[in-house]
C-alpha positions in Angstrom: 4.7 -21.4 -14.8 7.6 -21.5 -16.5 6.3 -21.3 -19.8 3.9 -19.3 -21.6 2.9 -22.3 -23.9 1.9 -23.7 -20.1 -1.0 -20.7 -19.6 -3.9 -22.8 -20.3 -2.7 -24.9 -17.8 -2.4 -22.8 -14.9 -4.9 -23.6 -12.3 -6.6 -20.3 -11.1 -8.3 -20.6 -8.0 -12.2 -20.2 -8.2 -12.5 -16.7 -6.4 -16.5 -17.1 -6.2 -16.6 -19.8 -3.9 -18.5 -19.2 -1.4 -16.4 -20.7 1.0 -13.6 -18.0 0.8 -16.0 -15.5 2.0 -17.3 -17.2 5.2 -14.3 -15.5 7.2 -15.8 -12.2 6.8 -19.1 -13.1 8.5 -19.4 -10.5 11.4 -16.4 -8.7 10.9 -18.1 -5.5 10.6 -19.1 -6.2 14.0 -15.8 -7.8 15.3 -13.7 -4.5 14.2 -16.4 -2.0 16.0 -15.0 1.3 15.1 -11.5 0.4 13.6 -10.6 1.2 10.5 -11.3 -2.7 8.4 -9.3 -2.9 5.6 -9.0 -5.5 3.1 -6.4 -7.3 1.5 -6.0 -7.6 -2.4 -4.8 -10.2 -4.9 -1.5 -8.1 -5.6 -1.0 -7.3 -9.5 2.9 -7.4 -9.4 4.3 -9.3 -6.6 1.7 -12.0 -7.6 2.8 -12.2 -11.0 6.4 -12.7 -9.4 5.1 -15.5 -7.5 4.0 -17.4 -10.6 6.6 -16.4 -13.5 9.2 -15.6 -11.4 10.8 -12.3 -11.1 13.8 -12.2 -14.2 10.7 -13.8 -16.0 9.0 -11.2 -15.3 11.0 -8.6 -16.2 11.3 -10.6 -19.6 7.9 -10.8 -20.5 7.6 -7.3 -20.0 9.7 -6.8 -23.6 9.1 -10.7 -25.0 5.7 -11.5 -24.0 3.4 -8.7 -23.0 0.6 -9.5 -24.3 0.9 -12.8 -22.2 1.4 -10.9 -19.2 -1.2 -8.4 -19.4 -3.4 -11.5 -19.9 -2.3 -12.8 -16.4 -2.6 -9.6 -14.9 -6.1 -9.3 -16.1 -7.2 -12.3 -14.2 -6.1 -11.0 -11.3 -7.8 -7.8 -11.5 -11.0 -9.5 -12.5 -10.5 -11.6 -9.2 -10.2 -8.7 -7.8 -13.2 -7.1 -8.8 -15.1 -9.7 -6.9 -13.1 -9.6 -4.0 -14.4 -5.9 -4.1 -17.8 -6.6 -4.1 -18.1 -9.4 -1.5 -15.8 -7.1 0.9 -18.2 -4.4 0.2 -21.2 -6.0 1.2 -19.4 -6.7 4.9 -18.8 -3.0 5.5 -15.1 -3.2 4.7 -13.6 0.4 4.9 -10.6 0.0 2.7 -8.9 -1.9 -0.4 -5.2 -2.5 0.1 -2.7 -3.7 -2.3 0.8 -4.8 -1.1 3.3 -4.6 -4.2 6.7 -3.6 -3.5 7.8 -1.9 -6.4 10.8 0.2 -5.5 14.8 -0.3 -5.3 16.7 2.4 -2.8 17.1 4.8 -5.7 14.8 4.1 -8.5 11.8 2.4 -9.8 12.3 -1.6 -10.7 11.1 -1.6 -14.0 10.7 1.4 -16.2 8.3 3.8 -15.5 7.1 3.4 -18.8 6.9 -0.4 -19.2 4.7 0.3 -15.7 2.1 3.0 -17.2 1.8 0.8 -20.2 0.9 -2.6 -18.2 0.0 -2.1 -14.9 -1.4 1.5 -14.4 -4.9 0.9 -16.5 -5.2 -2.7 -14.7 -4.8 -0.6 -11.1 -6.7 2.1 -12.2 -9.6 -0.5 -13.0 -9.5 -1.5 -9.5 -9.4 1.8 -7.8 -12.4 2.7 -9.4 -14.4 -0.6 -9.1 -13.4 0.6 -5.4 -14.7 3.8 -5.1 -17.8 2.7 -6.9 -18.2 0.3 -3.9 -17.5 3.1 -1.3 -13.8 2.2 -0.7 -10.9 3.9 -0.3 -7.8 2.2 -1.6 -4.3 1.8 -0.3 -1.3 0.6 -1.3 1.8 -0.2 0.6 4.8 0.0 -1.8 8.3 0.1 -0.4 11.6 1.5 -2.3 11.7 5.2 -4.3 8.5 5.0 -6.3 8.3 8.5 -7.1 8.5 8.4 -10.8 5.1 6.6 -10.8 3.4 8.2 -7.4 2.0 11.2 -9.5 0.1 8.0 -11.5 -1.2 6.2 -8.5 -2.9 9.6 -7.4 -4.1 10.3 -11.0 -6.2 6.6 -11.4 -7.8 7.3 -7.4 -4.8 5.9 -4.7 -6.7 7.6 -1.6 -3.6 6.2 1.1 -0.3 5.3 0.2 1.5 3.5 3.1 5.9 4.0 2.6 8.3 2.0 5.8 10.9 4.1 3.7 11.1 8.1 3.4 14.6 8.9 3.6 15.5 7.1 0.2 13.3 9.6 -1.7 13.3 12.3 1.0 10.5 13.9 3.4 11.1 17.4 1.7 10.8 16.1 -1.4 7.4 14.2 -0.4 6.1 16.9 1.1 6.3 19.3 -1.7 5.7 17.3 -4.6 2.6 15.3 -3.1 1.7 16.5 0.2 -1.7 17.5 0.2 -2.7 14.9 -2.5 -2.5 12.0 -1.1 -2.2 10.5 2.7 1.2 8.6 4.0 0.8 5.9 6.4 4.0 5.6 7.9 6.5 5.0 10.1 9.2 6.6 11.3 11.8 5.7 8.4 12.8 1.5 9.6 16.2 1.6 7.6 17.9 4.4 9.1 16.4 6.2 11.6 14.5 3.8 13.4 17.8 1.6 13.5 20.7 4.2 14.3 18.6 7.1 15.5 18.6 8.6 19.3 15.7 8.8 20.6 15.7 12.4 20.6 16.6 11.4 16.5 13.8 9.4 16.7 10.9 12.1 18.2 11.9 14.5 15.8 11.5 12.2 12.6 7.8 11.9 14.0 7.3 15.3 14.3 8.8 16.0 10.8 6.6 13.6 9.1 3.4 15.4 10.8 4.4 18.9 10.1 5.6 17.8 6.2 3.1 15.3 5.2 0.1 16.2 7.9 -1.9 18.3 5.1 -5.7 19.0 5.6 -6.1 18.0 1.9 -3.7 14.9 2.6 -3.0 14.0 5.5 -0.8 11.6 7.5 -1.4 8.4 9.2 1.1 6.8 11.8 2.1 3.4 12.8 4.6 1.0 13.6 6.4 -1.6 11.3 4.8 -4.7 11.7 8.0 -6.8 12.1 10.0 -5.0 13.9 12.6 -7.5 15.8 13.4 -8.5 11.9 14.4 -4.8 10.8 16.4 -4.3 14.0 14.1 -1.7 15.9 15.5 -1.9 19.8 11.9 -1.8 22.2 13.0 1.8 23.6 13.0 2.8 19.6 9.4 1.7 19.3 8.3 3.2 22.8 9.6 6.8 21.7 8.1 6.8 18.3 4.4 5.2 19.5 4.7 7.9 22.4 5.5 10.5 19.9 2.9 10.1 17.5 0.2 9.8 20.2 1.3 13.1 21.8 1.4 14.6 18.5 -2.2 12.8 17.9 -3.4 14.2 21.0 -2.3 18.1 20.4 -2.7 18.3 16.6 -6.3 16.7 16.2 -7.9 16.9 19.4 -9.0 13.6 19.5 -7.4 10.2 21.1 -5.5 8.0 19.0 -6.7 5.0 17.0 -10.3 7.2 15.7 -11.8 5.8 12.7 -11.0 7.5 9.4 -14.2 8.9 7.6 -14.6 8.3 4.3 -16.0 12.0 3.3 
């Protein structure tokens, strides 16, 4: 959509159908104990996808109004979404909007708490009301607006990246209110680490982020011949964290997150 004068035109999907929801027949059953998650209708990369991302940007100054109308349909769709996943047993809510460059935020941190952080925060709690917790991988430095994302109920946030913002810096500015979900850092360390480097970037990450109150989840980057990650890079870290797993918690790796 090109232009605004087009809006009426845009063909919005019918997120009611009931044929959309089929796929999540049994999946309760099919995940077991596993932590099910579901995926949301993104409310920034989304809007990319349709306006494009300089028009974007634009409308944020030219044509807000216009935009926060297209963002609103997306958070009404997914206020459904909510509900039907719900009803299945789904365990978590997760947003993917990447909304960080290496050093700073893409748009202003303002222009982001005036559009987008009441139609998020109108998700997160549609979420919660539905027994949800919500996540939200977001790659880049988005610490300007992290403090937000806690404020309006963001339970997990999952970060690829931690040394463009810093694990110190995480640690003593958020740790123990909210949980990471990460990796060990794919730009640097994960690329030109040892694997010595690489063991103790996993152990820094538990000891830094690992708060009761918080708390830290690991994994593994989901593409990882396309960010460069050698085999005997991903073997260290996955052995790592399950040691680490194993001696801080007690428990064997993979065990379902409670929602308490």
């Amino acid at each position: 959509m090109k232009d605004w004068n087009d809006f009426e035109k845009l063909t919005i999907p019918d997120v009611s159908d009931p044929r959309r929801w089929k796929i999540l027949d049994g999946a309760r059953d099919r995940a077991g104990d596993k932590l099910l998650i579901a995926m949301g209708i993104s409310l920034y990369e989304r809007v990319n996808f349709i306006r494009g991302l300089e028009d974007t940007w634009t409308d944020i100054y030219q044509a807000p109004h216009d935009l926060g109308r297209l963002i609103d349909i997306l958070v009404d769709m997914n206020l459904y979404a909510i509900e039907c996943y719900a009803k299945t047993g789904t365990d978590g809510y997760m947003f993917y909007d990447d909304w960080g460059l290496q050093d700073r935020l893409m748009i202003s941190p303002d222009s982001w708490r005036e559009i987008w952080k009441p139609r998020y925060a109108r998700a997160y709690e549609a979420a919660h009301k539905a027994g949800l917790l919500t996540f939200l991988h977001s790659c880049g430095n988005i610490v300007d607006i992290l403090d937000d994302f806690i404020e309006i109920g963001l339970d997990v946030i999952q970060m690829d990246q931690q040394e463009n913002v810093g694990l110190r810096l995480l640690g003593e500015r958020f740790g123990g209110r909210i949980t990471f979900w990460c990796p060990v850092d794919i730009q640097n360390t994960m690329v030109q680490g040892t694997l010595n480097d690489i063991r103790q970037y996993c152990r820094r990450l538990v000891e830094i982020l690992g708060c009761p109150q918080g708390g830290f989840i690991a994994k593994w980057y989901a593409d990882p011949v396309g960010a460069g990650h050698r085999q005997e890079a991903i073997d260290a870290m996955c052995d790592e964290f399950v040691k680490l797993s194993r001696k801080n918690r007690g428990m064997e790796p993979g065990a379902r997150l409670r929602k308490n």
